[in-house]
C-alpha positions as CSV (number, residue, x, y, z in Angstrom):
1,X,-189.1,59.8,-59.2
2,X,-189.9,60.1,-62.4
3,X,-192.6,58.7,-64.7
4,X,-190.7,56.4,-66.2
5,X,-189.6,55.2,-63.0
6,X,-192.7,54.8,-61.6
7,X,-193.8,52.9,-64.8
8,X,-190.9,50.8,-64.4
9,X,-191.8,50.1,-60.8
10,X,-195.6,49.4,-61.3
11,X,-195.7,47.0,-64.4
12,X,-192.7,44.9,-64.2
13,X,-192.6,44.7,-60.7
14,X,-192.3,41.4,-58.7
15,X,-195.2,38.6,-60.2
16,X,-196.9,39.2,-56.5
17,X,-197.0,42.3,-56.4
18,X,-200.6,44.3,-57.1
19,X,-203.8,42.7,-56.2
20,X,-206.0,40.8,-58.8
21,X,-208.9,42.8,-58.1
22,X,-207.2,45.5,-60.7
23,X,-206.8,42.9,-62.9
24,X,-210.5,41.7,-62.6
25,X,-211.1,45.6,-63.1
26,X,-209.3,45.5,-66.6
27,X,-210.9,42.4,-67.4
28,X,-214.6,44.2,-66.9
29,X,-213.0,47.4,-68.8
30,X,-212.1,45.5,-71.4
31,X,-215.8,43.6,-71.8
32,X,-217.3,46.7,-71.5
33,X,-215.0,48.3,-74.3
34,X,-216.4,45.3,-76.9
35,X,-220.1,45.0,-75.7
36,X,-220.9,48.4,-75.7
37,X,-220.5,48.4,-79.5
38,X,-221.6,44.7,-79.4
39,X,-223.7,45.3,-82.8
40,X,-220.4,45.6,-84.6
41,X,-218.0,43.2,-82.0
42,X,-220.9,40.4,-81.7
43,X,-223.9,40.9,-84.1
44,X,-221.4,42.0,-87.2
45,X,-219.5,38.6,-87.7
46,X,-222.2,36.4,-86.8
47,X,-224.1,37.8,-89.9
48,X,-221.2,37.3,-91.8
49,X,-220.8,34.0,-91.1
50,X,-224.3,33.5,-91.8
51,X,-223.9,34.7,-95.6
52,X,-221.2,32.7,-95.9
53,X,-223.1,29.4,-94.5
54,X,-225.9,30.6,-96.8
55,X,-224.1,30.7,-100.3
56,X,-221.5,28.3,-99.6
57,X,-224.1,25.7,-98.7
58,X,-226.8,26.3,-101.8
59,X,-224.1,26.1,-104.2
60,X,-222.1,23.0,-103.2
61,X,-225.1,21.0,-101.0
62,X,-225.5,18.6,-103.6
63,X,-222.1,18.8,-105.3
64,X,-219.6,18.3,-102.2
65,X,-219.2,15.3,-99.8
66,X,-216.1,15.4,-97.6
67,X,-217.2,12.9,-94.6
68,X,-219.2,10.1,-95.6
69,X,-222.9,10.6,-94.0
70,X,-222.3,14.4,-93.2
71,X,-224.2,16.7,-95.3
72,X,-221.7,20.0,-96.4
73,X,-223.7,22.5,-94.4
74,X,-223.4,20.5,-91.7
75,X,-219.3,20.2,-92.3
76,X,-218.8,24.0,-93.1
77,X,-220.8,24.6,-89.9
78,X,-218.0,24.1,-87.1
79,X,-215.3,26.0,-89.6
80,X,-217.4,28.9,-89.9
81,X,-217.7,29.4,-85.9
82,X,-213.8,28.7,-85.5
83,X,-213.1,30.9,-87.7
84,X,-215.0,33.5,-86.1
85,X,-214.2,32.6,-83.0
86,X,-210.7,32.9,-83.6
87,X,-210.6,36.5,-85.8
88,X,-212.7,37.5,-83.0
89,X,-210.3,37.1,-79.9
90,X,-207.4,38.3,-81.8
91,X,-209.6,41.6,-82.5
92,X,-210.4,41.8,-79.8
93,X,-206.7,42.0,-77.8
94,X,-205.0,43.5,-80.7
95,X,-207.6,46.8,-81.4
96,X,-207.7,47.5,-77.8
97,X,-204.1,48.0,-77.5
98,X,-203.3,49.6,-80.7
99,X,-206.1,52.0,-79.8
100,X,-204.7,52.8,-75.8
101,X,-201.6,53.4,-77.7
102,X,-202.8,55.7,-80.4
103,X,-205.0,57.7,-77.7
104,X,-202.1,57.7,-75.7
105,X,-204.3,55.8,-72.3
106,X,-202.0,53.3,-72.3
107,X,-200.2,55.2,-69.5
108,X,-202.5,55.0,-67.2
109,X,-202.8,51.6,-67.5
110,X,-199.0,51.4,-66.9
111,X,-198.9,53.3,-63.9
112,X,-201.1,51.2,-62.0
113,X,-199.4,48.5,-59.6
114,X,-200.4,45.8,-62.2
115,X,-197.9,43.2,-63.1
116,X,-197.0,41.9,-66.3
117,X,-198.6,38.7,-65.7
118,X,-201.7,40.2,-64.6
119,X,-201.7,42.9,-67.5
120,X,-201.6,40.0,-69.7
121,X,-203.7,37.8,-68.0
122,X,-207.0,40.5,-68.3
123,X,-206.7,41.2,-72.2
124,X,-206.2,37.4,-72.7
125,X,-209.4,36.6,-70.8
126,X,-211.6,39.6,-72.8
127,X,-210.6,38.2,-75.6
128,X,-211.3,34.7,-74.9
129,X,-215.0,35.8,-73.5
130,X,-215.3,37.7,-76.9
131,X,-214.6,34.8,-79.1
132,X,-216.6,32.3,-77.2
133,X,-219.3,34.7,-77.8
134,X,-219.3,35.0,-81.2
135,X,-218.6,31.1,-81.6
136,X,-221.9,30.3,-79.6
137,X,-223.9,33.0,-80.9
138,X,-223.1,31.3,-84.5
139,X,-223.8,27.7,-83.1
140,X,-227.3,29.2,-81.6
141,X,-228.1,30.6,-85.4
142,X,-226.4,27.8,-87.5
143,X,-228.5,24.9,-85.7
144,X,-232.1,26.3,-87.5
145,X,-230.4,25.8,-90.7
146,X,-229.1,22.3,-89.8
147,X,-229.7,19.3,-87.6
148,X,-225.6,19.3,-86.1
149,X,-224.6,16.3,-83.9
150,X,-221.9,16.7,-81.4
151,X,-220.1,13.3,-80.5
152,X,-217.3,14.6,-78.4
153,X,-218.1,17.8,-76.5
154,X,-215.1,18.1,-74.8
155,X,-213.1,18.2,-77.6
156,X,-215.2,21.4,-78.7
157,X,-215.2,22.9,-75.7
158,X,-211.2,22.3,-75.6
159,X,-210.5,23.5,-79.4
160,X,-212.8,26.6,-78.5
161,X,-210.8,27.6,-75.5
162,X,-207.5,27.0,-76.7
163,X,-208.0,28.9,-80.0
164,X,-209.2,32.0,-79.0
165,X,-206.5,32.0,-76.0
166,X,-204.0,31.4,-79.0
167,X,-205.2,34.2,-81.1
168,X,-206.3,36.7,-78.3
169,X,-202.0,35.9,-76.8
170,X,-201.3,36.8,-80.5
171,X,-203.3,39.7,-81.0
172,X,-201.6,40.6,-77.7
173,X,-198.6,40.4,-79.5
174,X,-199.7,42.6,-82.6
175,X,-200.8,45.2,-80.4
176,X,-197.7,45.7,-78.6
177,X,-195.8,45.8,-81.9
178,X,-198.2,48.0,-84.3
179,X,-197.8,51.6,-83.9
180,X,-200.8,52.5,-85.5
181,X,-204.2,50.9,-87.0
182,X,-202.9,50.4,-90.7
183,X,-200.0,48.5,-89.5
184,X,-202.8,46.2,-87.3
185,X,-204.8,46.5,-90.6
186,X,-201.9,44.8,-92.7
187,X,-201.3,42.1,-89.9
188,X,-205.0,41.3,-90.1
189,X,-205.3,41.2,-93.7
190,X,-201.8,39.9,-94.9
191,X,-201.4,37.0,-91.9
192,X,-204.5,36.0,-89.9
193,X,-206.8,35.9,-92.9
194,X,-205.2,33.8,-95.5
195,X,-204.3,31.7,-92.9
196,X,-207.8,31.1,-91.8
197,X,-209.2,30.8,-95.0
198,X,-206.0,28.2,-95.9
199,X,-206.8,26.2,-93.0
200,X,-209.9,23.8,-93.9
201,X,-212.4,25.9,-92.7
202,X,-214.6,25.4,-96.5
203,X,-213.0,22.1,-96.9
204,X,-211.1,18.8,-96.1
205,X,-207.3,18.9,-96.6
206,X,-207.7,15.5,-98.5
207,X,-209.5,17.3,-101.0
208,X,-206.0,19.0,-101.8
209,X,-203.0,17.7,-104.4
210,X,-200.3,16.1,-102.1
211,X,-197.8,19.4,-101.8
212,X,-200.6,21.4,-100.7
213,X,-201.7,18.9,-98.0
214,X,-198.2,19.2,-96.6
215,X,-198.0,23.2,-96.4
216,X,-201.2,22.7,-94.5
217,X,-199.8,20.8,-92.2
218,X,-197.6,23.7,-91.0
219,X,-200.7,26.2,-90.6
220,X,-201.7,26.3,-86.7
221,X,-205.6,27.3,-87.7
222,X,-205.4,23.8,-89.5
223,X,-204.8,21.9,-86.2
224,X,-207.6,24.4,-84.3
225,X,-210.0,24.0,-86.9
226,X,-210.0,20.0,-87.6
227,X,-209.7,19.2,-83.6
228,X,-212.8,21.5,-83.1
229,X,-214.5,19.9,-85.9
230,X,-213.6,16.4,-84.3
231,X,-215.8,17.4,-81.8
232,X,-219.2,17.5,-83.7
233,X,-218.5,14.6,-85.9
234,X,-215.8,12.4,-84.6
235,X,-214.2,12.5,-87.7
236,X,-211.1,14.0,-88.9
237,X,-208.1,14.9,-91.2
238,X,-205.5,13.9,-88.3
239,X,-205.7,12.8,-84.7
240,X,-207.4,14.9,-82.5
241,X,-204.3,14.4,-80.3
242,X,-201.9,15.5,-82.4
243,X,-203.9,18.8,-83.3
244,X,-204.1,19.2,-79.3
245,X,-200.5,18.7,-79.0
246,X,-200.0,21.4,-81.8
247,X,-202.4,23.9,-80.9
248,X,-200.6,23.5,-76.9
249,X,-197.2,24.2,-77.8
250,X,-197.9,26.9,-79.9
251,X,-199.9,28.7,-77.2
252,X,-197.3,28.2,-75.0
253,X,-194.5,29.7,-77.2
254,X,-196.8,32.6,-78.1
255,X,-197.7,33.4,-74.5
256,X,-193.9,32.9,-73.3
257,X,-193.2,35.8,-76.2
258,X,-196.2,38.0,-75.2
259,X,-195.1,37.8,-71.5
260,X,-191.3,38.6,-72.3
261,X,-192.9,41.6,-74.2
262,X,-194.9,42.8,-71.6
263,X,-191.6,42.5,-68.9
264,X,-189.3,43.9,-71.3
265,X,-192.0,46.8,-71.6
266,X,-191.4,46.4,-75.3
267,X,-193.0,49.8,-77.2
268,X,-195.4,50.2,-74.0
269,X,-193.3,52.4,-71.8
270,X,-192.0,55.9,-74.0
C-alpha cells in the first residue's frame, strides 16, 4: 500500500472511525503551538488593542456620542475585543496549517487514523480557545479604563463563541487553500481586515450616508460585532436576533465547505 493509500484510508475514512483521544491530542498540540509563543499570540494583540482604545478614546471622548448615556470608550470597548477576538481564531487555524504545509508535517498528521470531522473539529476548537483568550484578556485590561455594564451576558458569551468558531472554520479554509505564507498574508490583509475595520467596530452604522449603511449590511463581522455589543449595552444597530440568525447560517455554510475540503483532501494529500 502505498502512502497515498494509506492517507486516503486514515483521513477520509468512515466519520467513526479513529478515537477522539487523537483528536483531543491535536487539540493540546495545537494550544501548545500558540501559547508557547503566547507573548506574540496573546500579549501582542491585546497591546494593540490597548493603543487603539487609548487614542481613539482621547481624541473623540468628548466629540462622539453614538448610544444615548454610553460614553465612546465605553462603545469602542466591546468592538475592540471582537475584533481581536475574531483576527485571533482565524490566525490561529489558518498559520498553523499553512505552516504544516510549508514544513511539510502535514503528513504525519494525515497518516494518523483521524477523520475528517475530527481533523477539523481540533483546529476549530484551538482556535476558538485562542480567541476567547485574547477577547477576555482585553475585557480584563479595558475595564480599569472604563466602568462597562453588561445587560445581557448571554448574548456575549453567544457572539464570542460563534465568531471565533466562524473565523477559526474560515481560517481553516485559508489554510487549506494558501500554498505559502504571502498568499495567507494577502488573505489577511486584502479580506479579513478591511472587513473588520468596515464592520462598526469604531462606530455605529447610523453614523453612515444611506448606501453605505446597506453594503454594511452584507458584511458578516457587522452582525458579529453589533450582536456582541448588544450584550454589554442592550442596545443596537439591528435585532440581536437577526445578527444571530446571520452569524448561524454563515457558520454553517463555512463549516459545510471546510468539511467538504477536508473529505475531498483538497491540496492536503500530494
Amino acid at each position: 500500500m502505498n502512502l497515498n493509500k494509506q492517507i486516503d484510508g486514515a483521513f477520509t475514512g468512515r466519520m467513526d472511525i479513529g478515537s477522539w483521544r487523537g483528536a483531543y491530542t491535536l487539540f493540546k498540540k495545537e494550544i501548545l503551538r500558540f501559547w508557547r509563543v503566547a507573548f506574540q499570540t496573546i500579549a501582542s494583540p491585546v497591546l494593540t488593542a490597548l493603543l487603539y482604545l487609548l487614542i481613539f478614546s482621547h481624541v473623540l471622548e468628548s466629540h462622539v456620542q453614538v448610544y444615548k448615556g454610553v460614553p465612546y470608550t465605553a462603545f469602542l470597548i466591546p468592538g475592540l475585543i471582537m475584533m481581536s477576538l475574531l483576527q485571533n481564531a482565524f490566525a490561529n487555524s489558518s498559520s498553523s496549517l499553512v505552516q504544516s504545509k510549508v514544513m511539510g508535517s502535514i503528513i504525519f498528521i494525515l497518516l494518523t487514523p483521524l477523520t475528517y470531522l475530527q481533523f477539523f473539529c481540533a483546529f476549530l476548537a484551538a482556535a476558538i480557545v485562542r480567541g476567547l483568550m485574547v477577547g477576555l484578556a482585553i475585557y480584563l485590561m479595558a475595564i480599569w479604563f472604563v466602568d462597562l455594564p453588561i445587560v445581557y451576558p448571554l448574548w456575549i458569551v453567544v457572539f464570542a463563541l460563534l465568531g471565533s468558531a466562524l473565523l477559526g472554520t474560515f481560517g481553516i479554509i485559508a489554510g487549506i487553500w494558501a500554498d505559502k505564507f504571502d498568499q495567507m498574508a494577502a488573505f489577511q490583509n486584502f479580506v479579513i481586515m478591511p472587513l473588520t475595520f468596515l464592520s462598526g467596530v469604531f462606530y455605529s452604522i447610523h453614523s453612515l450616508p444611506p448606501v453605505w449603511q446597506t453594503i454594511s449590511k452584507f458584511n458578516p463581522f457587522f452582525y458579529m460585532i453589533d450582536g456582541f455589543r448588544y450584550g454589554f449595552f442592550g442596545k443596537g444597530d439591528i435585532s440581536p436576533w437577526i445578527s444571530l440568525s446571520v452569524v448561524a447560517a454563515f457558520l454553517y455554510g463555512l463549516a459545510w465547505l471546510a468539511l467538504k475540503m477536508l473529505k475531498s483532501g483538497y491540496k492536503l494529500r500530494g
